[in-house]
N, C-alpha and C positions, 0 to 999 in steps of 0.2 A: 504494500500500500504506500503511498504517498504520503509523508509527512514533514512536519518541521523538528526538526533535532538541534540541539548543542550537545557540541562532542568536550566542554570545557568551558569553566565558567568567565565570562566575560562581556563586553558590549555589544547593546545590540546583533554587530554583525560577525559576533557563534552561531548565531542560526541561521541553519540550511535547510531547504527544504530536499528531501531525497528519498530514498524507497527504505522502506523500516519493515519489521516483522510483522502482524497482524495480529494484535491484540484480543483475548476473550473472555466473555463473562462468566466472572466466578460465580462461587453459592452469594444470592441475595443482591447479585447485580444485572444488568443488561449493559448489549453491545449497541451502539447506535453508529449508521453510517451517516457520517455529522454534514450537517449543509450550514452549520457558522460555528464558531468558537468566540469565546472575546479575550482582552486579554486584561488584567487585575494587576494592579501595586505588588499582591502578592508574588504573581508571575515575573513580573519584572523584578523581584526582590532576588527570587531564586536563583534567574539565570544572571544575575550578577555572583552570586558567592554572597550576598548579603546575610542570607538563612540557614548556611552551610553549619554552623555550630548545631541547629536543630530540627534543620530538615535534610535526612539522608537522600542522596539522593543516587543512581547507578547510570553514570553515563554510559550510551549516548540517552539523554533529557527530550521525550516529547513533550514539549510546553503545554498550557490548559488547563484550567482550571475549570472551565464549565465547557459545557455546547450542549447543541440541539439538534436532532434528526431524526431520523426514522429506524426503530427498534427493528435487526435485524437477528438478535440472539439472545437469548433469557435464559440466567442462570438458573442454580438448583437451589430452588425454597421461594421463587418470585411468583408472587401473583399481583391480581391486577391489572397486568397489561401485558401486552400479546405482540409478535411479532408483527410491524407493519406500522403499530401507533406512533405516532410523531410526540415526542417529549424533549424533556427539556430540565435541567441539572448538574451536577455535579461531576466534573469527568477526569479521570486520571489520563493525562496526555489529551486533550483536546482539537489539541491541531495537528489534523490526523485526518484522514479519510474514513477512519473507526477510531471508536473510542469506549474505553466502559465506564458506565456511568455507575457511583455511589449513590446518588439519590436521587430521585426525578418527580416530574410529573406531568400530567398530559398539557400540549402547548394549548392556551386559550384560542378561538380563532380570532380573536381580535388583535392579537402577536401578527408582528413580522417575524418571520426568520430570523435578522436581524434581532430586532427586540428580543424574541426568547431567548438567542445568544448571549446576550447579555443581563438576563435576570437571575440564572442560577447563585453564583457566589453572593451578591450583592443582594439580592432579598433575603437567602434564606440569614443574612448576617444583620441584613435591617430588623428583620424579625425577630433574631433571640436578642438582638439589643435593647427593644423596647418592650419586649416580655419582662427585663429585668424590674421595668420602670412601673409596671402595673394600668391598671386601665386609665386612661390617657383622654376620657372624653369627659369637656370642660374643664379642660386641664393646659396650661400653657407650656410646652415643651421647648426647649434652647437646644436647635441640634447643629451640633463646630465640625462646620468643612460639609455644608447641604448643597454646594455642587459636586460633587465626586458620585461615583456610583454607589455608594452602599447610604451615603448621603442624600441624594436623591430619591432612591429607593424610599427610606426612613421617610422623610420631607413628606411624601405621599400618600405614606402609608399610615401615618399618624394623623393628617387631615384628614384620610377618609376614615377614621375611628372618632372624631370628633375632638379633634385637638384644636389649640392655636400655635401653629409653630413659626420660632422664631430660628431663620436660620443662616449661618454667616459664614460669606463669604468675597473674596475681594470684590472691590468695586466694579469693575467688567463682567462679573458671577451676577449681578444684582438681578437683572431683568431673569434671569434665567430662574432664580432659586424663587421669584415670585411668581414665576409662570406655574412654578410648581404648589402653588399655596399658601407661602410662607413669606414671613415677613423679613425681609435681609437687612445683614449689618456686616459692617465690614469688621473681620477677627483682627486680633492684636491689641496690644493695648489702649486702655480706656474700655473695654469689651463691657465689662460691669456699668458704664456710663448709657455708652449707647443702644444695649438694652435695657437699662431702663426707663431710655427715652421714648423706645414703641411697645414696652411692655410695665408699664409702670403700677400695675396690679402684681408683678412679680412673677417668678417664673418657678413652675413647680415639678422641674424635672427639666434634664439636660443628659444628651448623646453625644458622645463625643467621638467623631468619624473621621478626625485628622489625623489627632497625634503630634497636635503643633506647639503642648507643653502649658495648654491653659487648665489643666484639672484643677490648682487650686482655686482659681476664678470660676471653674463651673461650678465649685463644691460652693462658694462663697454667696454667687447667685441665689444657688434653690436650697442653701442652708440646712444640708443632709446631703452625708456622701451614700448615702444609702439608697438616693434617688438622682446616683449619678452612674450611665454606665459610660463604658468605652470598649474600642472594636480596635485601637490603634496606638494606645499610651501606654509602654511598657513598667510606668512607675504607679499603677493604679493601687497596687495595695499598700504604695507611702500613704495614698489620700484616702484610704478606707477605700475605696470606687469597686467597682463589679468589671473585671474585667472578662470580654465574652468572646469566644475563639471565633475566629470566621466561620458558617457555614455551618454553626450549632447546630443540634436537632434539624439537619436540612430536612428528612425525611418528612416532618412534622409541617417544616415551615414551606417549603414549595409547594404542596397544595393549596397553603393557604396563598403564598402570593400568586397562583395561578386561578384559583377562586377570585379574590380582587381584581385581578388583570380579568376576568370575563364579563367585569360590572362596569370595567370602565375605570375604576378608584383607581388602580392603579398600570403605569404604562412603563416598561422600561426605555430609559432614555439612551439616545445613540447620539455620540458627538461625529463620529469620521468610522468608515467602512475601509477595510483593505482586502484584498487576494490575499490568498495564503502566501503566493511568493515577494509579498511584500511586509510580511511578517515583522521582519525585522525595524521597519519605519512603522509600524504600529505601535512596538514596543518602546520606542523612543521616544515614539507620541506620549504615551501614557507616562514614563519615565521623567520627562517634561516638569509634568505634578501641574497641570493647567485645565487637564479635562475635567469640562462638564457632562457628567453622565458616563457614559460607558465606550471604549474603542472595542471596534469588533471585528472579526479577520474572517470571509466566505470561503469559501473551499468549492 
């Protein structure tokens, strides 16, 4: 099969795309022949050597963290879904012409291709972040870094449970993170200022999707770390905070954001679309740290 590999970790341009072994699904997984992948922080973390302390990894590296396609192999113990259904999840190697999925669910038809590419990672992490936070309707939530993809996600996914969310991101971000519902502020200092200038009833819970080192200002905010989580701050248990792995209970949470996505609440966002054989400027895209919403690589 065709895919994209690094034989070594490095920039960007490790990855090649080239012919690889043909991957299959274990007990309690399915095979998908993928028609998008996207690609996450985290993916680009990996093929750097960033993550190498904790994520092993056996070169040569199929990149991917999600995709979506049409179920052509079903492990032993899966039910549910059948050969043929088009889903959408969690996938070890990605970008790949096959791929096997850890957790899925069936695409909404209101999804692009596209779009379902890019919901796997990023909901199902929007989702166990604001589980930590409890029910969220009439409730004002502070979510840091609500343009990025797990940010957006979030953004969306807390307005359609009945939130008011406030969500910041630089000044160019602005039109975008209020297209998505939410009220924007630019991060960085004064942050406690300027939300409390369009949130001046206070804020009663804060997500934090960056990682750009404000836990103590979210804890300050909504005055309990207890109703503070984080998806991306590696010093949460100095602040008391809840920190929550990427991809939590996907199992659990991708029906639920593909329930959402069929009402319409919720849409995943696509900033820029690439070929697989242009992979590697996808990854640079996203490496950048400037997308809004999700890069996504077609196959």
């Amino acid at each position: 099969m065709r895919a994209a590999r690094f034989h070594e970790y490095g920039d960007p341009d490790v990855l090649v795309v080239e012919e690889a072994p043909e991957p299959h699904a274990g007990p309690g997984q399915v095979r998908v022949r993928v028609a998008a992948t996207s690609v996450n922080p985290f993916d680009v973390k990996v093929r750097a050597g960033r993550l190498a302390a904790v994520v092993r990894v056996t070169f040569p590296v199929v990149p991917g963290s999600d995709a979506t396609g049409v179920v052509d192999e079903v492990g032993e113990g899966v039910t549910g879904v059948s050969v043929g259904d088009t889903v959408f999840g969690l996938a070890r190697g990605g970008a790949a012409e096959l791929a096997v999925l850890t957790a899925w669910a069936a695409v909404p038809a209101a999804w692009s291709t596209e779009q379902a590419a890019a919901a796997g990672l990023v909901s199902a992490t929007a989702l166990a972040g604001l589980a930590v936070l409890g029910d969220l309707a009439g409730r004002t939530l502070l979510v840091e870094g609500a343009g990025g993809g797990v940010g957006s996600a979030a953004v969306e996914i807390a307005v359609a449970r009945g939130a008011t969310v406030v969500g910041t991101a630089s000044e160019a971000g602005h039109a975008f993170v209020r297209s998505l519902g939410a009220v924007p502020v630019t991060y960085g200092h004064g942050l406690a200022e300027r939300v409390a200038a369009v949130a001046p009833q206070g804020v009663d819970a804060a997500f934090d999707t960056a990682g750009s080192g404000s836990l103590a200002d979210l804890v300050a905010l909504v005055g309990d770390p207890s109703r503070v989580s984080t998806v991306a701050s590696s010093d949460a248990a100095a602040h008391g905070v809840t920190m929550v792995q990427g991809g939590a209970d996907a199992a659990a949470h991708l029906p639920a954001a593909a329930a959402l996505g069929a009402t319409g609440a919720y849409t995943p966002r696509v900033e820029a679309v690439y070929p697989l054989e242009r992979i590697a400027q996808a990854h640079a895209h996203v490496a950048a740290g400037r997308t809004r919403g999700k890069v996504v690589v077609t196959l």
